[in-house]
C-alpha positions in Angstrom: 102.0 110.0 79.4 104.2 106.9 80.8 105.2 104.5 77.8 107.1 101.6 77.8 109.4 102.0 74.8 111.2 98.6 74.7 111.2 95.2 76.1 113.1 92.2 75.8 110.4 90.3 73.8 112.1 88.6 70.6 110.9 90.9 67.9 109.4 89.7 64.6 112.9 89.7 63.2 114.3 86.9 65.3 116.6 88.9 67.5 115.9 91.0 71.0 117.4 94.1 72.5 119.3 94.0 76.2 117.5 96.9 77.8 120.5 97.1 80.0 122.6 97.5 76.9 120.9 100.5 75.7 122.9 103.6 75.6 120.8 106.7 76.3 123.4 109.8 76.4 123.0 111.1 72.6 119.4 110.5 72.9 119.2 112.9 76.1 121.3 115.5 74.0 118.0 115.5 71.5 115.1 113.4 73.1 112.4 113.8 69.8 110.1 112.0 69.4 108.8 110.9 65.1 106.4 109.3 63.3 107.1 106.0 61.8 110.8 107.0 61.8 110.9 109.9 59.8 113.1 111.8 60.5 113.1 114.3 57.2 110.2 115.7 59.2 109.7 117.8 62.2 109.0 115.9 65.2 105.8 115.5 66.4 106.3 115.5 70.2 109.8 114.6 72.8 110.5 112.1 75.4 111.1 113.2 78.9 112.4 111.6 82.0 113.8 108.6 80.1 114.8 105.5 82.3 115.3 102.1 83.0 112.4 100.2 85.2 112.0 96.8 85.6 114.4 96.2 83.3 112.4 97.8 80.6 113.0 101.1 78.1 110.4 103.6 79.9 109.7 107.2 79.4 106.7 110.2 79.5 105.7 111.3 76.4 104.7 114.8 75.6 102.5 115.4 72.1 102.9 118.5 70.5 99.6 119.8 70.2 100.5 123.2 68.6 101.4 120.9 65.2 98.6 119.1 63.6 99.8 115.6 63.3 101.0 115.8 67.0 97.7 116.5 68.3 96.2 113.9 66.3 98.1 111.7 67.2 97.7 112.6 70.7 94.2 112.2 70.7 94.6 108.5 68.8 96.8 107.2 71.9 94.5 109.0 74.7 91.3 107.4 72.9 93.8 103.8 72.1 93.2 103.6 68.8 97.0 103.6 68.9 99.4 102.0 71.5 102.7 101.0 69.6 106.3 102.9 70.1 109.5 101.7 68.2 113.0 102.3 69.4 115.5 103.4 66.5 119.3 102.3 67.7 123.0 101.6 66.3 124.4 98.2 67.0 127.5 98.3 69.2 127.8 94.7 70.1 125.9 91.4 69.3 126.5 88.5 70.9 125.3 84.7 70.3 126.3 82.9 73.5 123.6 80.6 74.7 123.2 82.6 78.0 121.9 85.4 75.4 119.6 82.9 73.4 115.7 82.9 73.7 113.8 79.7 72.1 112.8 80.8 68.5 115.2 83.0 68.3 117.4 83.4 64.5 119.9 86.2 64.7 122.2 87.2 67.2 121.5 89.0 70.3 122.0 93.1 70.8 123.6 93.4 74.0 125.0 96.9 73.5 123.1 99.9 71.2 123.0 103.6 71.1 119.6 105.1 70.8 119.0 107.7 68.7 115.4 108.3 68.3 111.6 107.1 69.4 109.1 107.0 66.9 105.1 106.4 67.5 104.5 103.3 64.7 100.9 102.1 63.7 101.4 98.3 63.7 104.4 97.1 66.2 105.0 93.6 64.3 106.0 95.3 60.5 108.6 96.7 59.3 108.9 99.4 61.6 109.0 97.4 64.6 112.4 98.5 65.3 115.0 100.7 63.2 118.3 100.1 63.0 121.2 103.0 62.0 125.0 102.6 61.0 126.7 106.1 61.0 123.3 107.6 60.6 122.1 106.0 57.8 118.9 103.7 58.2 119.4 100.1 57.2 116.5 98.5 55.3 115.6 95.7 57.9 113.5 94.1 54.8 116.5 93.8 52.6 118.0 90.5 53.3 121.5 91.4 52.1 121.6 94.2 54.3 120.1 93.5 57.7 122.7 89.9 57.5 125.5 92.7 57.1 124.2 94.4 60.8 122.1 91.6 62.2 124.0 88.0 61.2 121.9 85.0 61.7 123.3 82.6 64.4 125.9 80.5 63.5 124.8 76.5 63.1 128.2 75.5 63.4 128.6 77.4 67.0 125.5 76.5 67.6 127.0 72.4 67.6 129.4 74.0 69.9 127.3 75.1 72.3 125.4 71.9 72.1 128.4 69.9 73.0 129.6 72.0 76.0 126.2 71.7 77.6 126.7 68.1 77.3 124.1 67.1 73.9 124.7 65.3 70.8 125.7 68.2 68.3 122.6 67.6 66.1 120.8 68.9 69.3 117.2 70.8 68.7 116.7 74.0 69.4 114.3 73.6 71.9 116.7 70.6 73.9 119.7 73.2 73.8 117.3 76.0 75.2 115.9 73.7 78.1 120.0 73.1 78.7 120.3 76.4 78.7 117.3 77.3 81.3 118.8 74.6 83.5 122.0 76.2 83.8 121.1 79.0 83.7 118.7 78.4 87.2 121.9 76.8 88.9 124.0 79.8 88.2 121.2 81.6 90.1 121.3 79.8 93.4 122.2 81.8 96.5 125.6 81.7 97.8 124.5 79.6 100.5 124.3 76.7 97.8 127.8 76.9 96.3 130.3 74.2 96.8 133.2 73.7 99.3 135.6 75.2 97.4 133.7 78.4 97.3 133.7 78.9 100.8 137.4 77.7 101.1 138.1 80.6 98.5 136.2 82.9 100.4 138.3 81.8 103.6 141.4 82.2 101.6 140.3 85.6 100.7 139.8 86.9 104.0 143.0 86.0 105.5 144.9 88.0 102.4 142.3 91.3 103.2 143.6 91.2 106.3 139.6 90.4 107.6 140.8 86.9 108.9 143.1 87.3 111.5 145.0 84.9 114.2 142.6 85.8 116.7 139.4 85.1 114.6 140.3 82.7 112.1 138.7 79.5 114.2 135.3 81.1 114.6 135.1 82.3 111.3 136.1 79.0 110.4 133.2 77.3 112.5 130.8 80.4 111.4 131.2 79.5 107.7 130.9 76.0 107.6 127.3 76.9 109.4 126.4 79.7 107.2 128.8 81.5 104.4 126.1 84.5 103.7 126.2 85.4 107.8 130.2 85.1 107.2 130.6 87.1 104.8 128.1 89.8 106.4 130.1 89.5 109.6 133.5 90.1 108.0 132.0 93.2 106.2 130.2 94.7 109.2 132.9 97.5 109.8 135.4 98.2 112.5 135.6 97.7 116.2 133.3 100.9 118.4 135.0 104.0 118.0 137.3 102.9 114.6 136.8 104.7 111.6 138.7 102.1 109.4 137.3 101.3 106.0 137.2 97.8 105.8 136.4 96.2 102.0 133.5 93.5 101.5 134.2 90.5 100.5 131.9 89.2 98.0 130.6 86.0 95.7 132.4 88.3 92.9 135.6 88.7 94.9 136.0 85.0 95.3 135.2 83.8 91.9 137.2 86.3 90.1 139.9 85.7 93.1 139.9 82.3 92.2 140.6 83.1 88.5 143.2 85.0 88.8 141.0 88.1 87.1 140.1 91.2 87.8 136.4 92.1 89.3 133.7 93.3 87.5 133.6 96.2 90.1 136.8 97.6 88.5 134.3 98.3 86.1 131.8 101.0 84.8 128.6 100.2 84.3 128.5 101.0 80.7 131.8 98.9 80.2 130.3 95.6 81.3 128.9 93.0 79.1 125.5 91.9 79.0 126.5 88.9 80.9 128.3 91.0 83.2 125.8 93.0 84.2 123.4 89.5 84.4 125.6 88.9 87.8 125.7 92.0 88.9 121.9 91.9 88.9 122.0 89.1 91.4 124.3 91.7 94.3 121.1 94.2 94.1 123.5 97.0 96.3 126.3 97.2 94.0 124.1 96.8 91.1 121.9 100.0 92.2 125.6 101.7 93.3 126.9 101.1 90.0 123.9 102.1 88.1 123.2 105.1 90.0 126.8 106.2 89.3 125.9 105.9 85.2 122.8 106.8 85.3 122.4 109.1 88.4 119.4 107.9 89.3 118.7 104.2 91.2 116.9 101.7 89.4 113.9 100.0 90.3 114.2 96.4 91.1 
């Protein structure tokens, strides 16, 4: 049976989960699958064939039907009387930048958790919605104290921050700082045909130090660019003269911004080294995204 474990829906609790972020290695050492989190007791089924789709937590589930409570359970999901799953994860890394904000939302974002164990749940919105673990030990989400210890509400004062670089008063609402947010957020995502002049300047400058801009080409890329950067850059990384075998390296979007800050690329990079935000680019270059994920993963992702 196919289930879709997570999402990134904000939970009752104020906070969501980066699927992306979710790191499934020790679960695939002991994929078992509980009921209502308890894990004092024997399991009740396992997860198989766990992935990433759609940039969603997905798996097949397998009852079993030689223990009681596994086959009844079984038959309460064939029949739907249930349909709920819970995830049960330690925090690595939370973040509260605004690119990681969703409107409603009170505590910072997860961008980075290990999963350690899948439980069916009867009601999705209580308690049991999600289950957090520190060294093990469960964390009693409806303890106050505690789950502000592991899960920190966002803080109002960084919050005036992030309303003043967006360019708001800093008594901004929530909902004016999230529409600021969307806005940017849609102008980050423009193709690479959209970016400015000094973008395809960089990307010029760029080529010339690869060694892909040469004497003999220069004024035609030059022309080409000014016409159409994305055929440019496709152009530049279409390989070697007939009959060379000489590697030549793409130049991308990624190679001119971070060549333009003086950084290193995020292709230097594992996948599970990147940040959530990181990995939000790298979503946008679909190849290297499925290159790099296959490479952590070893299988392609579905997108």
């Amino acid at each position: 049976m196919k289930v879709i474990f997570s999402t990134e829906q904000l939970n009752s609790y104020g906070f969501w989960v980066a699927t992306l972020g979710i790191g499934l290695d020790r679960f695939k050492k002991n994929p078992i699958l509980l009921h209502d989190h308890r894990e004092w007791t024997l399991p009740i089924g396992k997860v198989e064939n766990i992935r990433i789709e759609n940039n969603e937590l997905v798996g097949d589930v397998t009852f079993d039907e030689s223990d009681e409570r596994g086959l009844q359970l079984k038959n309460k999901y064939e029949k739907g009387f249930m349909n709920a799953f819970s995830i049960g994860f330690e925090i690595l890394e939370l973040s509260d930048e605004s690119v990681n904000l969703k409107q409603g939302q009170i505590r910072k974002t997860v961008t980075k958790c290990e999963l350690i164990e899948i439980s069916v749940v009867t009601i999705p919105s209580n308690a049991n919605a999600v289950r957090l673990y520190k060294k093990g030990q469960k964390v009693e989400l409806s303890n106050n104290n505690e789950i502000n210890n592991f899960l920190p509400t966002i803080n109002k004062s960084k919050m005036k921050k992030i309303a003043l670089s967006l360019g708001l008063k800093e008594d901004a609402t929530e909902e004016q700082v999230i529409e600021a947010v969307a806005k940017l957020k849609k102008e980050s995502e423009k193709p690479a045909d959209d970016n400015s002049e000094k973008y395809r300047v960089a990307f010029i400058e760029l080529g010339k130090k690869q060694g892909l801009i040469t004497e003999e080409n220069k004024d035609a890329i030059e022309k080409l660019s000014k016409l159409d950067i994305s055929s440019t850059m496709t152009v530049l990384s279409g390989g070697s003269k007939k009959g060379e075998k000489k590697e030549q390296k793409q130049v991308s979007i990624t190679d001119i911004i971070e060549g333009m800050k003086g950084g290193s690329k995020t292709e230097a990079k594992k996948f599970n080294e990147l940040s959530h935000s990181e990995i939000v680019e790298l979503r946008k270059k679909p190849e290297e995204y499925k290159t790099m994920f296959k490479a952590h993963y070893g299988y392609e992702p579905k997108i």
